[in-house]
C-alpha positions as a Markdown table, in Angstrom:
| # | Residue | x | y | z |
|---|---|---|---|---|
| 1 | Unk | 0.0 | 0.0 | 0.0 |
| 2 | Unk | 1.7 | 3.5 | -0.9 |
| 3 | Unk | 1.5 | 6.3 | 1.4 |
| 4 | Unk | 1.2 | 10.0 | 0.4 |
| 5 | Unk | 3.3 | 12.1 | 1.3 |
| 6 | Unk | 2.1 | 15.1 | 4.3 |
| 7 | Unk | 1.7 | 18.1 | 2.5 |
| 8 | Unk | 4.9 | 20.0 | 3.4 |
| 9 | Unk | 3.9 | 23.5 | 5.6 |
| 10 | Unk | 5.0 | 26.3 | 4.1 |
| 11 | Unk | 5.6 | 29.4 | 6.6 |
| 12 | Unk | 3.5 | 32.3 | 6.7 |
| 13 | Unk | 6.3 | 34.9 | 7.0 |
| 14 | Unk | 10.1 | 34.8 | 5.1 |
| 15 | Unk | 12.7 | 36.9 | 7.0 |
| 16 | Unk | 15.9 | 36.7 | 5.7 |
| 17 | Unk | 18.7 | 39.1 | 5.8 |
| 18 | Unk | 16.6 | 41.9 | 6.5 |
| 19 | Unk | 13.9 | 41.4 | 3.5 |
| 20 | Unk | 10.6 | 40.0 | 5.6 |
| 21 | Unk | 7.9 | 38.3 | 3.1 |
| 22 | Unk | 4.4 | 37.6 | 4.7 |
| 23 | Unk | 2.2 | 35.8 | 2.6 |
| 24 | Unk | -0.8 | 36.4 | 4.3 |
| 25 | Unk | -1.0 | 40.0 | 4.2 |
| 26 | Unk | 1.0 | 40.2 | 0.7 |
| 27 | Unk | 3.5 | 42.6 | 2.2 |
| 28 | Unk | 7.2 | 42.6 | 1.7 |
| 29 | Unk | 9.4 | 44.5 | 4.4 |
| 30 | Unk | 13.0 | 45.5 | 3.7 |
| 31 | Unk | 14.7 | 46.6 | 6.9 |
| 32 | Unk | 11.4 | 47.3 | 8.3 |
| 33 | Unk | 10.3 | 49.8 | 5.2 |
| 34 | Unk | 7.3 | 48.3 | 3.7 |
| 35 | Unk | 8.0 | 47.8 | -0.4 |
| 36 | Unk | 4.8 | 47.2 | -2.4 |
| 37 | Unk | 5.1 | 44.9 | -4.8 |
| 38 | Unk | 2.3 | 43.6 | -7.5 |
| 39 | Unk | 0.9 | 39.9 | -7.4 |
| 40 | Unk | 2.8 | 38.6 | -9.7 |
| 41 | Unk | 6.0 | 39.8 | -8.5 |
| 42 | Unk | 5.0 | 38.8 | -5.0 |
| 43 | Unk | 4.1 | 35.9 | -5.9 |
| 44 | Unk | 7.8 | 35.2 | -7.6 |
| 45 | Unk | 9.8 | 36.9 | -5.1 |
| 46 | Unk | 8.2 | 34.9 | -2.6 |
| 47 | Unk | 8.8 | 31.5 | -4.6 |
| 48 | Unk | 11.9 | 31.9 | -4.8 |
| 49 | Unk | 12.5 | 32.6 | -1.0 |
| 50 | Unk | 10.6 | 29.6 | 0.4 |
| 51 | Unk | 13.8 | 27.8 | -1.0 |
| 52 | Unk | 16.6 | 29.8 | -0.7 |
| 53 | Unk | 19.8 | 28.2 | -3.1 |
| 54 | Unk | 17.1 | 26.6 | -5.1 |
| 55 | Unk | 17.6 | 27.2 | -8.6 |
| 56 | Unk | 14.7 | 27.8 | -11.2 |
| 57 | Unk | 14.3 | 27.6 | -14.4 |
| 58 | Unk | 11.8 | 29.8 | -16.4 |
| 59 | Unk | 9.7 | 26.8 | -17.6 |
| 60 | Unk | 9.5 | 25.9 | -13.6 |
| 61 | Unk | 8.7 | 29.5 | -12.4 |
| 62 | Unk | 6.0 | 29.9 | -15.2 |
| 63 | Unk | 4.2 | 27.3 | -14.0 |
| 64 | Unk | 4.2 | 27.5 | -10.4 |
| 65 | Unk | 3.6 | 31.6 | -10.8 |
| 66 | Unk | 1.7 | 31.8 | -14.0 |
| 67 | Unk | 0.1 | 28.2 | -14.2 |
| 68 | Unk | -0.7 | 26.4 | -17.9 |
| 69 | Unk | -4.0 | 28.3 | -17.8 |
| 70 | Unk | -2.0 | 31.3 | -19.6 |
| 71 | Unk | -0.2 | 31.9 | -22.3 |
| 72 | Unk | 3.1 | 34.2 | -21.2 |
| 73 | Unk | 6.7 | 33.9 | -22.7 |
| 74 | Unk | 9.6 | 32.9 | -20.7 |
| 75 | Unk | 11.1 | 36.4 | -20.9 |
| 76 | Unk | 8.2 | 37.6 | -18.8 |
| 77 | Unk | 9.7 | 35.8 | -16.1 |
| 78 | Unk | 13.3 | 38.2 | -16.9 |
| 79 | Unk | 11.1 | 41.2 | -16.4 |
| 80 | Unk | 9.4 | 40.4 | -13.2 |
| 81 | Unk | 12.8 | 39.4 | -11.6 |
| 82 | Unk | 14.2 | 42.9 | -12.8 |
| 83 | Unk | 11.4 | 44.7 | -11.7 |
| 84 | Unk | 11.9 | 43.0 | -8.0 |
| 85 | Unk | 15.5 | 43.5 | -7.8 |
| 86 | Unk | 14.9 | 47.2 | -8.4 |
| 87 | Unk | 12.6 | 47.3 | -5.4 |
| 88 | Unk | 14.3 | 44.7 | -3.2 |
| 89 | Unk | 18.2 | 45.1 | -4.3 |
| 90 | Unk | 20.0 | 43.1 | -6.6 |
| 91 | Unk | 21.5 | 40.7 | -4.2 |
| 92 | Unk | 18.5 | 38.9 | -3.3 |
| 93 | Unk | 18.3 | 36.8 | -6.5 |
| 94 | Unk | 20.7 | 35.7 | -8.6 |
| 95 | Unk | 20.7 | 34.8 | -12.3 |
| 96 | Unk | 22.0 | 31.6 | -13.0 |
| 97 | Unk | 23.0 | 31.8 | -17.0 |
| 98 | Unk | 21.4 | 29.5 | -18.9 |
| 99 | Unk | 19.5 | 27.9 | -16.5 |
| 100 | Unk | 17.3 | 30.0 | -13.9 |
| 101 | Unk | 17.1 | 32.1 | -11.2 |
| 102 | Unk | 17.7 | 31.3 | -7.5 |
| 103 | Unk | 17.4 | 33.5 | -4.0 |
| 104 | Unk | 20.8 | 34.2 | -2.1 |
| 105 | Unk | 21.1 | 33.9 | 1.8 |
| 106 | Unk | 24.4 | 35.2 | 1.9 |
């Protein structure tokens, strides 16, 4: 008989090096000043923090941000990831040429 696995909990609130991400309130915190951020960007910045080292590829990041419902191209994930570097820093997340993106601890 196979078991499934528990559903793994996932943390309301992401504080690491000074950036604090809670996902219930949609509200990202940089050295206690509040940053608004969109959905979408959110939504990826957040991602990518619940598994810090972790790298992404586009293909993976569309589908767990966007979902196969709709139609984007993989360059809309390059966008969003400049748009939340210019709002969070640049050292949060890192570009891994030719293979994703991942969020940096260090």
């Amino acid at each position: 008989m196979r078991r499934d696995k528990e559903p793994q909990h996932v943390s309301d609130t992401i504080s690491i090096n000074g950036l604090t991400i809670d996902r219930t309130g949609f509200a990202v915190y940089q050295d206690g000043r509040k940053i608004t951020l969109p959905k979408k960007e959110f939504e990826l910045l957040a991602f990518l923090a619940a598994s810090p080292h972790k790298v992404f590829g586009r293909e993976e990041l569309l589908q767990n941000i966007w979902g196969s419902d709709v139609f984007v191209l993989a360059r809309t994930v390059d966008v969003h990831v400049r748009k939340v570097r210019e709002k969070v820093g640049d050292h949060h997340i890192q570009t891994i040429k030719g293979v994703g993106y991942k969020f940096n601890i260090d």
